[in-house]
C-alpha positions as CSV (number, residue, x, y, z in Angstrom):
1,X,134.4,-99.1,146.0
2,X,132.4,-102.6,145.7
3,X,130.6,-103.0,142.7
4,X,128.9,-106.1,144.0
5,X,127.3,-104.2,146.6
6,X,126.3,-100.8,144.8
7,X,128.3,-98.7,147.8
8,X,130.7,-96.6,147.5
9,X,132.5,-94.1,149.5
10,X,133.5,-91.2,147.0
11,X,131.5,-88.0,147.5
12,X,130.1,-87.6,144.1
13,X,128.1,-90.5,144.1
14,X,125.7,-88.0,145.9
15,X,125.0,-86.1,143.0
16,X,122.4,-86.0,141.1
17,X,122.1,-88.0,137.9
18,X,122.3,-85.9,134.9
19,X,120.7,-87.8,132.3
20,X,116.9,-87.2,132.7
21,X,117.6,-83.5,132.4
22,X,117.1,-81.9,128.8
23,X,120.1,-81.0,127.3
24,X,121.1,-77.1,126.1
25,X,121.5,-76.1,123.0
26,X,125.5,-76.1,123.6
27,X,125.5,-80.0,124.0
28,X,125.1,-82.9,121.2
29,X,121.7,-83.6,121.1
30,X,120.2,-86.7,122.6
31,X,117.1,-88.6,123.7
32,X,116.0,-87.8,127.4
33,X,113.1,-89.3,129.1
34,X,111.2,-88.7,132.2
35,X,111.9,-90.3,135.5
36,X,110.1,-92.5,137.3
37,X,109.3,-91.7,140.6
38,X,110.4,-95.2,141.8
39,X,114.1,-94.8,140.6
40,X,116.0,-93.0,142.9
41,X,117.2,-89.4,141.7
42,X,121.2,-89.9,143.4
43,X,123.6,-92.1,141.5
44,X,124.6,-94.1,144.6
45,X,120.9,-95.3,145.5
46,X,120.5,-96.1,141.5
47,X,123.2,-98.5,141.6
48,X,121.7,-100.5,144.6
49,X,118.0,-100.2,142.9
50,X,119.6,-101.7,139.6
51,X,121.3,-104.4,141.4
52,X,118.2,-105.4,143.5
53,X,115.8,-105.4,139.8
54,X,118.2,-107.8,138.2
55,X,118.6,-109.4,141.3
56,X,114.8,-110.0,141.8
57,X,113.5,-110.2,138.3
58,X,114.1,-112.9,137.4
59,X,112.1,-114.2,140.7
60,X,108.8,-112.3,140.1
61,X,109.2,-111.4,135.9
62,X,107.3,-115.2,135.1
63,X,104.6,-114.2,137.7
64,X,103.6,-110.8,136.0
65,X,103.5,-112.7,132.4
66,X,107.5,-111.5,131.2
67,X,109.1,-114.5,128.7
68,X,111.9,-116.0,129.6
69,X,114.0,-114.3,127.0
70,X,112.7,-110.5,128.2
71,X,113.4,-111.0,131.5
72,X,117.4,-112.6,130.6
73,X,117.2,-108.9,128.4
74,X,116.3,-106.9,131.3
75,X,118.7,-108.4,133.9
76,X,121.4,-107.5,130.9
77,X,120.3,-104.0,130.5
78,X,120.4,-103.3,134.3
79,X,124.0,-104.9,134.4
80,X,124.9,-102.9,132.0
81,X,123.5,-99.4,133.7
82,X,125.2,-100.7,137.1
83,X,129.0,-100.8,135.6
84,X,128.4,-97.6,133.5
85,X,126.6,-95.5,136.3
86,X,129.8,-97.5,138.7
87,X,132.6,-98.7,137.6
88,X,133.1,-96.9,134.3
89,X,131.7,-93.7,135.8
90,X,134.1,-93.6,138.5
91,X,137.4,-94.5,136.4
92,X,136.3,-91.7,134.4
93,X,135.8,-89.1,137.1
94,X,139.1,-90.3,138.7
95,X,140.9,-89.8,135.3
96,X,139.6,-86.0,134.8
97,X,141.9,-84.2,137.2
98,X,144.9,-86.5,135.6
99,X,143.8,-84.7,132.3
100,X,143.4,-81.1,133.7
101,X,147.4,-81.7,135.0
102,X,148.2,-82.9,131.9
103,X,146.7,-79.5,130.3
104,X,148.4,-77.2,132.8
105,X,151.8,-79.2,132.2
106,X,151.7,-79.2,128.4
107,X,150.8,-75.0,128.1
108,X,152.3,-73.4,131.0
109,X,154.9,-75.9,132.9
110,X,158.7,-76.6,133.1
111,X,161.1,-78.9,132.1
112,X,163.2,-80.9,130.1
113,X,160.9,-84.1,129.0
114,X,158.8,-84.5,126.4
115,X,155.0,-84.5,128.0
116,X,153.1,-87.7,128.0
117,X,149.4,-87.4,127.7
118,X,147.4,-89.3,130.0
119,X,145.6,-92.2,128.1
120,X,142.6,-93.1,129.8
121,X,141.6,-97.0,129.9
122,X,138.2,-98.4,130.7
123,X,137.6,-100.9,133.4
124,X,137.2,-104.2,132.2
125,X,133.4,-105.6,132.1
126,X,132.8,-108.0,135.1
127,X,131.8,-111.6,135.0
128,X,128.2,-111.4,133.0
129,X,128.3,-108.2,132.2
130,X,127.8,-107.4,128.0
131,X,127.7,-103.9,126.3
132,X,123.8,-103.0,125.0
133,X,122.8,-101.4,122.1
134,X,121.4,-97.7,123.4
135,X,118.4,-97.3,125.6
136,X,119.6,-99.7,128.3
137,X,117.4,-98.2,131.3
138,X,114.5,-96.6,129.0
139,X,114.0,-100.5,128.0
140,X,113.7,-101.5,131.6
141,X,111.0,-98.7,132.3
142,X,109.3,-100.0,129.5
143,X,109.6,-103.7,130.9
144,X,108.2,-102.3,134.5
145,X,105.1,-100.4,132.8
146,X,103.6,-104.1,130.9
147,X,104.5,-105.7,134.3
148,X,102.4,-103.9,136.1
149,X,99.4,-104.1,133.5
150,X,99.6,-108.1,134.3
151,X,97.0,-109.5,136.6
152,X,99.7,-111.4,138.5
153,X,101.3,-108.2,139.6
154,X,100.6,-107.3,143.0
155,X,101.9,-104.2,145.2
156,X,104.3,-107.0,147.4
157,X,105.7,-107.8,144.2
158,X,106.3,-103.9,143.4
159,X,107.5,-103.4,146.9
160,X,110.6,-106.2,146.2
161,X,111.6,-104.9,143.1
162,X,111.5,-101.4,143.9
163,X,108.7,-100.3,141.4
164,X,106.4,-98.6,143.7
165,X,106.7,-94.8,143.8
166,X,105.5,-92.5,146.3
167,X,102.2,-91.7,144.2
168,X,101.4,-95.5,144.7
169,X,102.6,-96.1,147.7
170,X,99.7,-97.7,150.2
171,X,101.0,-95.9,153.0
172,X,100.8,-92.8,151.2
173,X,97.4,-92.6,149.5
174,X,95.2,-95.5,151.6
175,X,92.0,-94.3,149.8
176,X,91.2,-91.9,146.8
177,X,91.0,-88.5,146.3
178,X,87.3,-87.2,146.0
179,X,85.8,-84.0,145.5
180,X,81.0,-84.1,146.0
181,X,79.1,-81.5,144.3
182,X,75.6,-81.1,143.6
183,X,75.0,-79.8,140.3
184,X,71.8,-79.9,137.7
185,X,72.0,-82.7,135.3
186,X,70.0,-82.9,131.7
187,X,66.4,-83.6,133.8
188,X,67.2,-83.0,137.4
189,X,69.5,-82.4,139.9
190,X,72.9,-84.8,140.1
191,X,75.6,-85.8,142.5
192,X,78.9,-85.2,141.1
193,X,81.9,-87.3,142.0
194,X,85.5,-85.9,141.4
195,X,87.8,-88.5,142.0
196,X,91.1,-89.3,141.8
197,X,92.3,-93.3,141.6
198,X,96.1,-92.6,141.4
199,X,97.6,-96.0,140.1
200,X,94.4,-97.9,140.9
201,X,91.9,-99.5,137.8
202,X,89.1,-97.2,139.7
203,X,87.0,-96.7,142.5
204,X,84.0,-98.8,144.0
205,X,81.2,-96.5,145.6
206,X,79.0,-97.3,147.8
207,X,76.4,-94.7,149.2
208,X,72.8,-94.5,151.5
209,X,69.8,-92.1,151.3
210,X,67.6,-90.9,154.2
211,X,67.8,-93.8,157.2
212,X,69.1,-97.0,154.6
213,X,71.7,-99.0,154.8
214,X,75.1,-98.2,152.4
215,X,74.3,-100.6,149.1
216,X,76.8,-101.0,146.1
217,X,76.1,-97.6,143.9
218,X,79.0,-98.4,141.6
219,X,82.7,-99.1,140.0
220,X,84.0,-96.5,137.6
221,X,87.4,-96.4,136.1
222,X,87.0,-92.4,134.8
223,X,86.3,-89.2,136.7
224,X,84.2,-87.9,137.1
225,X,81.0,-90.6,138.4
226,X,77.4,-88.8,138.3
227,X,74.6,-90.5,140.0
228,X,71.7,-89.3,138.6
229,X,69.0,-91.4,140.7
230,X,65.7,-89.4,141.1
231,X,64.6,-88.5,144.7
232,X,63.0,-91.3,146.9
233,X,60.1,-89.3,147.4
234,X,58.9,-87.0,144.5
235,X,59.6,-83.6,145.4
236,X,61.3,-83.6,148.8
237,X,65.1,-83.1,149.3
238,X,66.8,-85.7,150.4
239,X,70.4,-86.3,152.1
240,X,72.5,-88.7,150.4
241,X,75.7,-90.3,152.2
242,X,78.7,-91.7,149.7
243,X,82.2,-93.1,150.7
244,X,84.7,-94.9,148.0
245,X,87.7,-96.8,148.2
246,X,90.3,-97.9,145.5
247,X,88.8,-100.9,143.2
248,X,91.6,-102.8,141.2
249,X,91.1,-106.6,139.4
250,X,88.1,-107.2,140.2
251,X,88.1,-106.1,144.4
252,X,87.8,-103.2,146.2
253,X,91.1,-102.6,148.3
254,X,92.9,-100.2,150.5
255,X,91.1,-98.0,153.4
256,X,87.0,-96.0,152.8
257,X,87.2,-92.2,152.6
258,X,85.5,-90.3,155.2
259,X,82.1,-90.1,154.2
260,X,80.9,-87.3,151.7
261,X,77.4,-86.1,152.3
262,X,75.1,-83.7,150.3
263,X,71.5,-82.5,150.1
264,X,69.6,-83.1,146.4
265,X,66.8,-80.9,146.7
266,X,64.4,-80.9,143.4
């Protein structure tokens, strides 16, 4: 195994991590947390995400408005996780069929010596590598979420640390999510937009009536948007046309949606 790299060849590094699951009533009690969807759910592909965020944080942390003395915190936390979830993790799954031996020796073997219990020893902490108080990884998450509230954090910056789950992935939601319906409002009838921004700030709208041209209609940060404008001509339905895309810092971004139209009839 090369705890440099974050690969290894022993089967159980496969597995599933353990830790974000809540525990049963037959275990000691202890803190779990959710997790994110950008840190990989097998133990082998956690050590090579740990390794590239303290690798890379301290390359992009002073861009997205993280102090010098968080970001030395940080890389020490995910050092920390990387020889626990590695090194340590493996000594101790190597030294567990060592003890059930020891166990079938001690109550049901033969011989004439005294049995020895196996004593199991840690591996020793490599170069820069110091033992945290508890909460090593829920402190990075932390660290990730005020990142990405910073207006110097951009997705290419998410993309290199390996901060970007699937639900904010570009590639996987280019525009929002938007439901149209035509519904009566307080004094007449209103156009009803149900969107859904994913990790964006909001959504910019544009939208056109009869034979116009799209104008600016508006930005809004909370679904549902209504658009209550009364009828170009008094009394007449009209079609109205409305396409959105994501809006973050101050600029639309990412692809439109396909165009949504309706009929507002008095």
């Amino acid at each position: 195994m090369n705890w440099d790299t974050g690969t290894w060849d022993s089967g159980f590094w496969d597995a599933l991590s353990d830790y974000f699951h809540p525990q049963t009533k037959h275990k000691p009690k202890h803190q779990t947390m959710r997790r994110q969807l950008y840190y990989p759910s097998r133990i082998a592909a956690q050590l090579v995400w740990l390794m590239n965020y303290y690798t890379k944080l301290p390359i992009h942390g002073p861009t997205c408005g993280v102090a010098a003395g968080d970001i030395t915190a940080s890389v020490a936390d995910a050092k920390w996780c990387n020889y626990v979830l590695g090194l340590w993790l493996a000594a101790v799954r190597a030294f567990s069929p060592a003890t059930t031996d020891a166990v079938d020796l001690g109550l049901t073997g033969t011989g004439s010596t005294v049995v020895v219990l196996p004593t199991f020893t840690a591996p020793a902490l490599p170069a820069a590598v110091v033992a945290q108080l508890p909460g090593a990884l829920t402190r990075i998450f932390a660290l990730i979420a005020q990142m990405k509230l910073n207006a110097g954090y951009t997705d290419v910056i998410g993309s290199d640390l390996g901060i970007i789950g699937s639900e904010e992935d570009p590639a996987t939601h280019p525009f929002p999510k938007v439901v149209v319906e035509v519904m009566q409002g307080p004094t007449r009838k209103i156009v009803r937009s149900k969107f859904t921004k994913y990790t964006h700030e909001g959504v910019y709208i544009e939208s056109r009536r009869g034979n116009g041209d799209w104008e600016f209609l508006a930005i809004d940060t909370l679904t549902p948007y209504d658009d209550d404008r009364p009828l170009l001509v008094a009394g007449t339905p009209e079609e109205r046309e409305y396409q959105y895309r994501f809006w973050d810092k101050g600029t639309p971004n990412g692809e439109w949606t396909d165009v949504k139209k309706v009929t507002v009839s008095p």
